[in-house]
C-alpha positions as CSV (number, residue, x, y, z in Angstrom):
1,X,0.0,0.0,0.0
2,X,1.2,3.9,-0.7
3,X,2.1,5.7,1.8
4,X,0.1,8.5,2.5
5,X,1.2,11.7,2.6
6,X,-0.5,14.0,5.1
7,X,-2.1,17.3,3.2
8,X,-0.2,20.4,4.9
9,X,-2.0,23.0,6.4
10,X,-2.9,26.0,3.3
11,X,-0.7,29.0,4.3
12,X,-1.9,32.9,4.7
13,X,-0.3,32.9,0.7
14,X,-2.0,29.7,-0.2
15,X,-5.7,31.1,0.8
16,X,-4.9,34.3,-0.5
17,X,-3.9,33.1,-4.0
18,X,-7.2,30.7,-4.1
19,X,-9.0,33.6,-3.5
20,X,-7.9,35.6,-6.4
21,X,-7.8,32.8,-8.8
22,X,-11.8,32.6,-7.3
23,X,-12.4,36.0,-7.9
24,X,-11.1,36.3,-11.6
25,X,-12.9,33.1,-12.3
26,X,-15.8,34.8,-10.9
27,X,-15.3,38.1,-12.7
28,X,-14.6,36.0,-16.3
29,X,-18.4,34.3,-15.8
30,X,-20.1,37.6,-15.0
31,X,-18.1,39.6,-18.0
32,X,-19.1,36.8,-20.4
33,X,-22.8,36.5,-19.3
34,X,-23.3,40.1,-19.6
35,X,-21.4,40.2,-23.3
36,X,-23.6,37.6,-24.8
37,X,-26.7,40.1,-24.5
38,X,-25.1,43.8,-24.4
39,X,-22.6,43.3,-27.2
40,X,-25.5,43.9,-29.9
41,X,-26.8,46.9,-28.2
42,X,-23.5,48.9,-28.6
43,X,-22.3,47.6,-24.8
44,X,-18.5,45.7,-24.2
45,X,-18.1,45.1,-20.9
46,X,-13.9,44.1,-20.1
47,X,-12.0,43.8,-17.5
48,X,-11.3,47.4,-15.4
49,X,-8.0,47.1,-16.3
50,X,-5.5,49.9,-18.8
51,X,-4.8,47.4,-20.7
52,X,-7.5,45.6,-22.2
53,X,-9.3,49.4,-22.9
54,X,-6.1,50.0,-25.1
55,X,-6.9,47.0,-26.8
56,X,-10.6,47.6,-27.0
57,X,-10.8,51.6,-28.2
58,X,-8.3,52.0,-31.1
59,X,-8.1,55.5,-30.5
60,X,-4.8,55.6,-27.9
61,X,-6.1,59.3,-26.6
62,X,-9.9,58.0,-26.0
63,X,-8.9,55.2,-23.9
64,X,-6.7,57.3,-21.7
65,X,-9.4,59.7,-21.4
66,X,-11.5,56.8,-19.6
67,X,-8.6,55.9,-17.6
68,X,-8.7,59.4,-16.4
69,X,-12.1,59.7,-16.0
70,X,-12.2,57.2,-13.6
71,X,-9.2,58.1,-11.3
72,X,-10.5,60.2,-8.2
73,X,-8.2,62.4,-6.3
74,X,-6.3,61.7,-3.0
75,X,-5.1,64.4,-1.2
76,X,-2.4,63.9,1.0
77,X,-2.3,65.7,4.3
78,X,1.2,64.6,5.1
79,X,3.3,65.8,2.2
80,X,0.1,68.6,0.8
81,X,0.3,66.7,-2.6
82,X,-2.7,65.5,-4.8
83,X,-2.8,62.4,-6.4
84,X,-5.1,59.8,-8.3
85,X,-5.8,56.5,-7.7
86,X,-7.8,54.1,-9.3
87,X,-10.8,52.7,-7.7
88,X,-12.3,49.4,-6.9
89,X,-13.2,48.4,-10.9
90,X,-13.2,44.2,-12.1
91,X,-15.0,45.3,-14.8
92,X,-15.8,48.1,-16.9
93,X,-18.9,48.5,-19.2
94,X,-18.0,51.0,-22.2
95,X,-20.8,52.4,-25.0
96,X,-19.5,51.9,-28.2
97,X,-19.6,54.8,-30.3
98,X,-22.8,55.5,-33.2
99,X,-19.8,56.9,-35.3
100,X,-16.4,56.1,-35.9
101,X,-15.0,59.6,-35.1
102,X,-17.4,59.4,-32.1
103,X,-15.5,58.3,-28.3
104,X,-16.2,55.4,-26.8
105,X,-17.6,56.3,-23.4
106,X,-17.4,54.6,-19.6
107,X,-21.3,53.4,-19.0
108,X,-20.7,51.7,-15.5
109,X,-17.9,50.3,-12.9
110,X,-19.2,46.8,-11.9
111,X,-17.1,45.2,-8.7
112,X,-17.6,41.6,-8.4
113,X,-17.0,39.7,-5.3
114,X,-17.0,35.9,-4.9
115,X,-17.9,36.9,-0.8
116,X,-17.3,39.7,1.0
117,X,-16.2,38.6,4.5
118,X,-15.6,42.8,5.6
119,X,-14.8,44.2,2.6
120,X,-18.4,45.5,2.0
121,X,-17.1,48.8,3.2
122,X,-14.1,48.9,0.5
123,X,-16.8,49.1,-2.3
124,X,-18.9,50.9,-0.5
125,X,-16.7,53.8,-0.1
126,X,-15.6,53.5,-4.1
127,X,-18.8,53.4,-5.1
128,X,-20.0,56.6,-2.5
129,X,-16.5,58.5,-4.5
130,X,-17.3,57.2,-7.8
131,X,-21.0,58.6,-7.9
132,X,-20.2,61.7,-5.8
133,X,-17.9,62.8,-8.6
134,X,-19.5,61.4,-12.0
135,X,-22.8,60.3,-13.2
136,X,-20.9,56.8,-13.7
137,X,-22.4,54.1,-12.5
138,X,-20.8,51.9,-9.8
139,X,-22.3,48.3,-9.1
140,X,-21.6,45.7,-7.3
141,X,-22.2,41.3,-8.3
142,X,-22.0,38.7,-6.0
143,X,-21.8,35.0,-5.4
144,X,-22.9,35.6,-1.6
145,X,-21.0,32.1,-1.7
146,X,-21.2,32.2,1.9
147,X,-24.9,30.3,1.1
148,X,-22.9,27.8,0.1
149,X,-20.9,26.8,2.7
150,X,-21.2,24.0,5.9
151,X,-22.6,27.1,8.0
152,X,-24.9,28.4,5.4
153,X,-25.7,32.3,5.9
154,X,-26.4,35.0,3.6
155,X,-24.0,38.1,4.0
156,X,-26.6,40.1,3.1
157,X,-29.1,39.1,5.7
158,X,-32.5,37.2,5.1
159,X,-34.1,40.7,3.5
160,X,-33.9,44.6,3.8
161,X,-36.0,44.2,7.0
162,X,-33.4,41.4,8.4
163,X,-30.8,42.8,6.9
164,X,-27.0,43.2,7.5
165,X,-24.3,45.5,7.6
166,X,-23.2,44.8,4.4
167,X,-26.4,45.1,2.6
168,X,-27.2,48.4,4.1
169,X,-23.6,49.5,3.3
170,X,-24.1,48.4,-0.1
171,X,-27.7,49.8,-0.5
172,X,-26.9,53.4,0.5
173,X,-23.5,53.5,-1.2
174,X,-23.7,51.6,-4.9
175,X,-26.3,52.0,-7.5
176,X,-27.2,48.8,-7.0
177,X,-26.4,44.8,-5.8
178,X,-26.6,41.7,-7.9
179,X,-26.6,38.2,-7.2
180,X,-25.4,35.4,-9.1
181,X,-25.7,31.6,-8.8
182,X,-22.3,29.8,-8.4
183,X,-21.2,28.2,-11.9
184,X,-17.9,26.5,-12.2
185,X,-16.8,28.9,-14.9
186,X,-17.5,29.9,-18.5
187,X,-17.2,26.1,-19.5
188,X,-19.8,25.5,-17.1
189,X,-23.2,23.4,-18.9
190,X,-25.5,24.9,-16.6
191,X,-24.1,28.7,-18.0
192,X,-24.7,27.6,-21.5
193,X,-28.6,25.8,-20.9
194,X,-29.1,29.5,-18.6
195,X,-27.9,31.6,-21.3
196,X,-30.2,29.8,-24.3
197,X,-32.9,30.1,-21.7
198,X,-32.8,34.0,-21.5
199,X,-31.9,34.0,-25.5
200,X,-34.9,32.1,-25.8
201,X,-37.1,33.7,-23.9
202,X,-35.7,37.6,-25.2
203,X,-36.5,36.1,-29.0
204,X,-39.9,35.3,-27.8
205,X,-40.4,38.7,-26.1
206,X,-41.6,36.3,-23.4
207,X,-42.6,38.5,-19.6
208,X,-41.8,35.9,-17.7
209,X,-39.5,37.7,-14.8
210,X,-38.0,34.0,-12.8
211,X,-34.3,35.0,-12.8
212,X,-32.2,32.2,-14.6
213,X,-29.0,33.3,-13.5
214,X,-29.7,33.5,-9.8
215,X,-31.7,31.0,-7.9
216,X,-33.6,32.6,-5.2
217,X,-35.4,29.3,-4.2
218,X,-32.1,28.4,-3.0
219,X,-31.9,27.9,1.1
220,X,-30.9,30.8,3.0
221,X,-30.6,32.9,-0.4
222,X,-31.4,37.0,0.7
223,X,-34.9,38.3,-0.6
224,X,-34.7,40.8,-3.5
225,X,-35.9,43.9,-3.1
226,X,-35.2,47.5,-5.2
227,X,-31.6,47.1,-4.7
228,X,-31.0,43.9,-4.5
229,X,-31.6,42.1,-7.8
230,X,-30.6,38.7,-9.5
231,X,-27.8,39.6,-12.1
232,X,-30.5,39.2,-15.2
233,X,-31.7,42.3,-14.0
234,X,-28.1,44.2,-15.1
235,X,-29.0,43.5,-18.4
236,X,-31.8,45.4,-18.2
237,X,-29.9,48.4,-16.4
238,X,-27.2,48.4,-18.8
239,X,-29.5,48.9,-21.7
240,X,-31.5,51.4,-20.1
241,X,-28.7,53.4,-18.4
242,X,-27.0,53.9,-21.4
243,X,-29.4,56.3,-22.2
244,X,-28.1,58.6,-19.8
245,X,-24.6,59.0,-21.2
246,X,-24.1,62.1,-23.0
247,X,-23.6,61.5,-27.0
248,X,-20.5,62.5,-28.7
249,X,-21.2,64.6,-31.6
């Protein structure tokens, strides 16, 4: 018989880098879901990064004007200097331009998190700077994976009248809180049967509202309310909000 070797103990690093690789896996399944219905209405959504907009907006002057539109002011107390940081962004959702000679222009900042555990407050406080100084606007998506678990618990509470920090946080401070069902990436079957579902019921113009990429029937999953919404209802946002972004003559 093998000997077994016993599994060490996952360090500080070890966690940390799980999480990431988590989150970007995360990220990946929400920018691809949201693509395959906003990409034909004029809407890319790509990851928040300076990079991929370079690649996305041939016009090198245009995509650094959306870098800098984004970056907020810091100003340091210590050394009376002013700088810009970028905030909180996995994602960005751009309009793509009517006309060629027309800029591409920022639509939303969408900030996806796996689970939360305390760092409700970090989006919160981007998303209280972002709107504070732009008409952008700054969501947040979630697995709430915590439902998940051996200890099963929504980190957003049962519903806005047993709610939880984080969901009030996240109420009063971003535009608006999605949820989405945990899929084991984009290769996932149950993201492809989901995503002919809501083809397939767009095509038909069907009313039907029972979210297909959330499952709310799922045990201890929050209660929606205004605010908090299953992530099909983004679509719908993106579409309509676009309307609110100033045209480029």
């Amino acid at each position: 018989m093998a000997e077994l070797i016993p599994t060490q103990p996952l360090t500080d690093s070890d966690a940390q880098a799980r999480r990431v690789l988590g989150g970007r896996a995360f990220e990946t399944v929400v920018m691809y879901i949201l693509n395959a219905f906003l990409e034909s209405k004029g809407i890319v959504v790509i990851t928040g990064k300076v990079a991929a907009l370079r690649t996305l907006v041939a016009d090198a002057s245009n995509a650094e004007q959306i870098v800098a539109y984004t970056r907020l002011p810091v100003k340091r107390r210590c050394t009376q200097t002013q700088l810009e940081d970028y905030p909180d962004s996995d994602l960005f959702a751009v309009l793509k331009p009517h006309h060629p000679r027309n800029p591409w222009r920022l639509l939303a900042i969408i900030s996806c998190k796996v689970n939360f555990h305390a760092r409700e407050t970090e989006a919160a406080f981007w998303g209280l700077s972002v709107r504070m100084s732009s008409y952008i606007k700054y969501v947040c998506v979630t697995q709430d994976s915590n439902i998940y678990g051996s200890r099963p618990r929504s980190e957003l509470g049962a519903s806005c009248e047993r709610s939880t920090k984080a969901r009030r946080l996240l109420e009063s401070y971003t535009d608006r809180v999605y949820i989405c069902k945990q899929y084991q990436g984009v290769g996932d079957p149950r993201l492809a049967q989901d995503t002919d579902a809501v083809l397939h019921r767009l095509d038909r113009r069907s009313t039907e509202m029972q979210p297909c990429f959330d499952d709310p029937s799922l045990p201890h999953h929050t209660s929606y309310c205004h605010l908090v919404r299953p992530l099909d209802d983004l679509i719908l946002d993106l579409d309509r909000w676009k309307h609110e972004i100033p045209s480029a003559e």
